[in-house]
C-alpha positions as CSV (number, residue, x, y, z in Angstrom):
1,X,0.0,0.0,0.0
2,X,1.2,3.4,-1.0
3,X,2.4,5.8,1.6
4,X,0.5,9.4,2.0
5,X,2.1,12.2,2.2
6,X,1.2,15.6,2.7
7,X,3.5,18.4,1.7
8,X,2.5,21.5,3.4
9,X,4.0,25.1,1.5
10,X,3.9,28.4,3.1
11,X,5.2,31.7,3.4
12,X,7.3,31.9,6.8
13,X,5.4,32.2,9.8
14,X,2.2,30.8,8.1
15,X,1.6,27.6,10.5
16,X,3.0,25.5,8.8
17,X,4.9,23.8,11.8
18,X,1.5,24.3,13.9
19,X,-0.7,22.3,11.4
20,X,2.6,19.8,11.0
21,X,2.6,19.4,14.8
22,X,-1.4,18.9,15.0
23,X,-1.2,16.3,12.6
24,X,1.5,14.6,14.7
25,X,0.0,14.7,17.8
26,X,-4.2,13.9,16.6
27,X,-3.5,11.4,13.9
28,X,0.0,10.1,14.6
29,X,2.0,11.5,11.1
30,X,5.2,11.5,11.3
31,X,7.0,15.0,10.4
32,X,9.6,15.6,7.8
33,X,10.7,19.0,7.5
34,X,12.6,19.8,3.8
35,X,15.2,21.9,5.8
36,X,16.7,19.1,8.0
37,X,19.1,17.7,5.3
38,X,20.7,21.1,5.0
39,X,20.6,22.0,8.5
40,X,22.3,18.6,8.7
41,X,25.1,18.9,6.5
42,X,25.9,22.4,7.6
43,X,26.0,20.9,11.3
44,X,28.6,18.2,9.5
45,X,30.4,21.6,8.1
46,X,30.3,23.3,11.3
47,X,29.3,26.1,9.7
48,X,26.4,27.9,11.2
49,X,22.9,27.5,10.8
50,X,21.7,30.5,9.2
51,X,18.9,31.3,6.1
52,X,21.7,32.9,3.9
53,X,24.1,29.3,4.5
54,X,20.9,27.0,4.2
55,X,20.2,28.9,0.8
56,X,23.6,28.7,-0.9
57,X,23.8,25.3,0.2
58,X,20.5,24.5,-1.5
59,X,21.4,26.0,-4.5
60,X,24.9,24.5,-4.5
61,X,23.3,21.1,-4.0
62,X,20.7,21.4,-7.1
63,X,23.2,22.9,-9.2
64,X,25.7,19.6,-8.5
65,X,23.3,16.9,-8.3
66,X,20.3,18.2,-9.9
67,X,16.8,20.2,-8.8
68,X,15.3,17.3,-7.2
69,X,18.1,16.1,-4.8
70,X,16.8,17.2,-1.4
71,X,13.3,15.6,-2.5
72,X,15.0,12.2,-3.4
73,X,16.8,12.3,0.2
74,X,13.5,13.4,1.3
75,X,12.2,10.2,-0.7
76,X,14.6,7.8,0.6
77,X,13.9,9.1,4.4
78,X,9.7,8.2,3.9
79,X,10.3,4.6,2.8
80,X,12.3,4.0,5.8
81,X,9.6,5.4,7.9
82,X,7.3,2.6,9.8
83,X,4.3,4.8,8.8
84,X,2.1,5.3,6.1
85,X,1.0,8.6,7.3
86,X,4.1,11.5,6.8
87,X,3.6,15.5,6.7
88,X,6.4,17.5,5.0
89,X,6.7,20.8,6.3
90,X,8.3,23.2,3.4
91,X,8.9,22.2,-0.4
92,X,9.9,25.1,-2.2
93,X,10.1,24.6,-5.7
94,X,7.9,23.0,-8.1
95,X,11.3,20.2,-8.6
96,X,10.4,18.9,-5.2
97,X,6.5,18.4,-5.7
98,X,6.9,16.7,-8.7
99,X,9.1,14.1,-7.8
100,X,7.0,13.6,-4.8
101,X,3.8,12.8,-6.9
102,X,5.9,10.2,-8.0
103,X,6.1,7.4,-4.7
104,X,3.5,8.5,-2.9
105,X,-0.4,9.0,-2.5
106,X,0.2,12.7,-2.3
107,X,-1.7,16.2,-1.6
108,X,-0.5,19.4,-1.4
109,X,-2.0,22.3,1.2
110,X,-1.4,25.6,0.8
111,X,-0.9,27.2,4.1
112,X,-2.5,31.3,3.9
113,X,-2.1,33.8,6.4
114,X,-3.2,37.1,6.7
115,X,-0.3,39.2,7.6
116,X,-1.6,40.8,10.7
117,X,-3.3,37.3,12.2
118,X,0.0,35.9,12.1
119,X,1.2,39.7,14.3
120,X,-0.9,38.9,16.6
121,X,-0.3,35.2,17.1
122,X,3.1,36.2,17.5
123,X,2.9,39.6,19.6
124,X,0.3,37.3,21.9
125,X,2.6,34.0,22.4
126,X,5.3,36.6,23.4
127,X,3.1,36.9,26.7
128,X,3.2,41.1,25.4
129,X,-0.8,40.8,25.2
């Protein structure tokens, strides 16, 4: 039986994680997050942890091994999974859906968030409310 996966995309701060984490905890998915491989390697490196490292490292990656290397790592990682229910928190390019489609009963979910709902979830988790 086919695996199902749902990839969740978002702009920063959208809920991703939250919905990710909901899922976890309500239905038992298992979370895979697209950034861990990068964060990964750069730990290997030593180098720090930052946006601006995690996006040349991307880039660097896709441009040596081809677009669709962090989804194949991503890939490899679900079938050793002992679940048939995974979330992925974060594909960013088109390259990484598609090769998703591929293994996978799969749906994409769009995560929207008005700008100043996501203020004042922040501003009120702060405890500043």
């Amino acid at each position: 039986m086919k695996k199902t996966v749902i990839a969740l995309v978002g702009e920063i701060g959208s809920g991703k994680g939250t919905i990710a984490s909901y899922l976890n905890k309500k239905y038992k998915f298992k979370i895979l997050k697209f950034s861990t491989p990068i964060r990964e390697i750069l730990n290997r490196l030593y180098l720090p942890v930052s946006r601006l490292n995690m996006q040349k490292l991307s880039t660097y990656l896709r441009k040596i091994f081809g677009q669709e290397i962090i989804s194949w790592i991503i890939t490899q990682d679900i079938k050793k999974i002992n679940s048939q229910t995974i979330v992925i928190d974060g594909p960013r390019r088109l390259e990484d859906i598609t090769y998703l489609k591929k293994d996978f009963n799969f749906y994409l979910i769009a995560i929207k968030n008005k700008k100043e709902n996501s203020l004042s979830k922040n501003y009120r988790s702060s405890g500043k409310s």
